[in-house]
Structures are given as C-alpha cells and as structure tokens.
KOLLUMFI-366832 format. One record per residue: residue in one letter; y, z, x of N, C-alpha, C in turn; residue number from 1. Coordinates in steps of 0.1 Angstrom, whole numbers. Atoms other than C-alpha are relative to their C-alpha. Layout:
residues N
   resn     n_v     n_w     n_u    ca_v    ca_w    ca_u     c_v     c_w     c_u   resi
      A       Y       Z       X       Y       Z       X       Y       Z       X    NUM
...
//
This chain:
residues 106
   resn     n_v     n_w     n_u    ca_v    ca_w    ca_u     c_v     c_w     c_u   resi
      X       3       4     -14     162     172    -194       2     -14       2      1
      X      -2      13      -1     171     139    -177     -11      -6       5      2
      X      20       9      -4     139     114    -172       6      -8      11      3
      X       0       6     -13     138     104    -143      -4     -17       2      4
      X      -3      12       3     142      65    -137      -8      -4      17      5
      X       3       4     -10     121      65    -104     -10     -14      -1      6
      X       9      13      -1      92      41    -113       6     -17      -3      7
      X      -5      17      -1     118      12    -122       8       0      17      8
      X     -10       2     -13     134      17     -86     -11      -6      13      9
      X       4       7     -11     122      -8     -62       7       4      15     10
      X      -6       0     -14     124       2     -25      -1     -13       8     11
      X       2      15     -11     129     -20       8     -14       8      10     12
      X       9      -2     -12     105     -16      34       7       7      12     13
      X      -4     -10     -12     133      -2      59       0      12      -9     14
      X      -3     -17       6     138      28      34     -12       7      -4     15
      X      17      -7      -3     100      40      36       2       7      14     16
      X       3     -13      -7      93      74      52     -10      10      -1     17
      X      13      -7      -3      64      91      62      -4      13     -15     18
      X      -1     -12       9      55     117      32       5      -7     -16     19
      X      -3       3      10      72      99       7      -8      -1      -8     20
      X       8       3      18      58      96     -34       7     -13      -7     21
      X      -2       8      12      59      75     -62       8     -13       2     22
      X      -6       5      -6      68      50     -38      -1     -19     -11     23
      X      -2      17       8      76      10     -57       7      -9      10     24
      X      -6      13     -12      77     -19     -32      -9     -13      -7     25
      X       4      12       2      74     -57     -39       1      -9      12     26
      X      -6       6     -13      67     -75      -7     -13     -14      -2     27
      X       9      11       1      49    -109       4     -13       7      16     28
      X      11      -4     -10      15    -103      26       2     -13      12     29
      X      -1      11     -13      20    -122      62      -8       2       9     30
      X      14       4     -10     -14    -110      78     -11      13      -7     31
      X      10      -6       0     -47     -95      68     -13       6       6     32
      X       7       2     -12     -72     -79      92     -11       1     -10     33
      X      15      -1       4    -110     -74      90      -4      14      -8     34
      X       3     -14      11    -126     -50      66     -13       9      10     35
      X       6      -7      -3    -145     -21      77      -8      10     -10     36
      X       5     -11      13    -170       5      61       8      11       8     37
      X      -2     -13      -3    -162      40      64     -12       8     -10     38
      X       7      -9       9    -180      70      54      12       8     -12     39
      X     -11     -10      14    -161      92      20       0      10       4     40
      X       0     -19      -5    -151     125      30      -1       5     -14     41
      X       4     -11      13    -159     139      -4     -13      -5      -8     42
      X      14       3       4    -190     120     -14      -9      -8       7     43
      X      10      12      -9    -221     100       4       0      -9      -1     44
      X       2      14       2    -210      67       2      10      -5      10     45
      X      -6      11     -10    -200      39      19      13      -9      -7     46
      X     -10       8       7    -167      22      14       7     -11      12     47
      X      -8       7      -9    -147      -5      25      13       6       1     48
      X     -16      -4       0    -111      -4      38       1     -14      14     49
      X      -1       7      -6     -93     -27      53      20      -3      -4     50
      X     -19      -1       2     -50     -39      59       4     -13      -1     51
      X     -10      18       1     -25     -67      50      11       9       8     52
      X     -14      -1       5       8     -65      61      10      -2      -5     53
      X      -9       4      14      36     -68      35      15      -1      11     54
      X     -12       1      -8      71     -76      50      14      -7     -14     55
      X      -7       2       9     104     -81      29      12      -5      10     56
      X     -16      10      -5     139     -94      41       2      15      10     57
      X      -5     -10      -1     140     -54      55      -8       2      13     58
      X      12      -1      -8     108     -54      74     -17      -2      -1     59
      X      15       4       0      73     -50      79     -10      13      -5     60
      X       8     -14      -2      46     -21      72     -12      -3      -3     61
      X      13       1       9       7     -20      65      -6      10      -9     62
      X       0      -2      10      -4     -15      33     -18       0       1     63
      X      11     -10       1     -41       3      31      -5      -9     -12     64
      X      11       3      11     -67     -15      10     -14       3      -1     65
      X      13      -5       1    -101       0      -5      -8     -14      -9     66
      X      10       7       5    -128     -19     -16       2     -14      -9     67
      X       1      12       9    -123     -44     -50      15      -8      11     68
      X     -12       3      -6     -86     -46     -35       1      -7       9     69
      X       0       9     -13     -96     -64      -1       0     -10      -5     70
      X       4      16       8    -107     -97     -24      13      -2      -8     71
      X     -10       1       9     -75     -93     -48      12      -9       9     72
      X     -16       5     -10     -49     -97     -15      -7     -10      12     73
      X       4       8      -7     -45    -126       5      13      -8       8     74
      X     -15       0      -7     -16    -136      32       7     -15     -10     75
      X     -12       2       7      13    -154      16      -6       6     -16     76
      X      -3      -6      14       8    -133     -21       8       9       0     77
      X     -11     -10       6      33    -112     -33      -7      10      -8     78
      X       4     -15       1      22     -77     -38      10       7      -7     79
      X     -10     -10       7      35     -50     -63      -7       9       5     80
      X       7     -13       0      27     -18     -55       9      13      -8     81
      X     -13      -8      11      42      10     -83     -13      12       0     82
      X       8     -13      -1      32      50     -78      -5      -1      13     83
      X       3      -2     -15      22      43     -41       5      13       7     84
      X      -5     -16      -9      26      72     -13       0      -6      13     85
      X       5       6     -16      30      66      27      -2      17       7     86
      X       7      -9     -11      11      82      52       3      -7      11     87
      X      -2       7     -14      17      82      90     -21      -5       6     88
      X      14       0      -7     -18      72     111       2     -10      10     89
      X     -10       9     -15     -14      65     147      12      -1       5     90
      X     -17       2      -4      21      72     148       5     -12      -9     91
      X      -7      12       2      26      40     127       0       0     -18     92
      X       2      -4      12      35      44      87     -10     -12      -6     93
      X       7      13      10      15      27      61       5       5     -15     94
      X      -3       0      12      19      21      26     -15      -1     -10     95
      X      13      -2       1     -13      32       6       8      -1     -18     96
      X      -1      -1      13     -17      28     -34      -5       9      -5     97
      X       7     -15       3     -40      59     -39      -4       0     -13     98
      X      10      -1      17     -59      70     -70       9      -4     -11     99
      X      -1       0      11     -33      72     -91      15     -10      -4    100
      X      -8       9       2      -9      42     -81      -8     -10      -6    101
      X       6      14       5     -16      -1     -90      10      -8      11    102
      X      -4      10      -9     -15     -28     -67      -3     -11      -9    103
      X      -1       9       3      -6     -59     -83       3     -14       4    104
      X      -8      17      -9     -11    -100     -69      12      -9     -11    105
      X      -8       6      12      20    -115     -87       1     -16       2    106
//
C-alpha cells in the first residue's frame, strides 16, 4: 500500500473547505479577540474559547482556540497547525486544531 504523504502537505488558506481533515496550514496571526467561557457538552466544566485570525499571502480564516492555547497565540506569531479539521459556524469557516491535532508558535 502507498503511505500517504498528507501531513507533510502544507495548504493555503484559499484551498480550505468546510468538512475538510488532517488539514496543515502555516499562517501569521493579525487579530485576536476576547476569550469567553462556555459550558462542555460532554462534561460539567467550564472552558475557555476564544479566536485569532491567521492570514497567508492566500487569505484570511479564524482559527478556534481552547483554553492553555489562548496564552500560547499572540497577533503577529506564526502558527503551525498539523492534523487540524474546518468547521463551518455562522456561515463563516474556521480552522480548529481538535483533540487530536497541534498548534505550534514558531
């Protein structure tokens, strides 16, 4: 069988689509909003969440941050994100790292 060579394939920001997996983007952060709690839909706790958005020479998108993650990103750092997924919310896509990606400040 042929191994698949997706996690070295860096995308752009215009070629992100709603549904997409195992998504690998390297962008720079050019705005951060305020953090909020939310409640966990699967356990009783309280979490943060909160958004940068990352933009490349392609475009722009916001990128979903939970809790330690908010303190990690900070506007002008350059962000890895490898194993990420996008979701639509609000009609507008985002770029989320999920349990079983890694967001990286380089």
């Amino acid at each position: 069988m042929r191994k698949e060579r997706e996690e070295e394939t860096r995308l752009k920001i215009n070629e992100l689509r709603d549904g997409m997996k195992r998504v690998n983007v390297t962008a720079k952060v050019t705005e951060k909003s305020e953090t909020r709690e939310v409640t966990s839909r699967f356990k009783d706790q309280i979490l943060k969440v909160g958004s940068a958005t990352i933009a490349d020479e392609t475009g722009t998108i916001k990128l979903t941050l939970w809790n330690e993650q908010i303190n990690q990103v900070n506007v002008n750092d350059t962000v890895k994100i490898q194993n990420g997924y996008i979701t639509s919310f609000r009609g507008e896509i985002q770029l989320n790292s999920g349990r079983y990606g890694t967001l990286t400040v380089e």
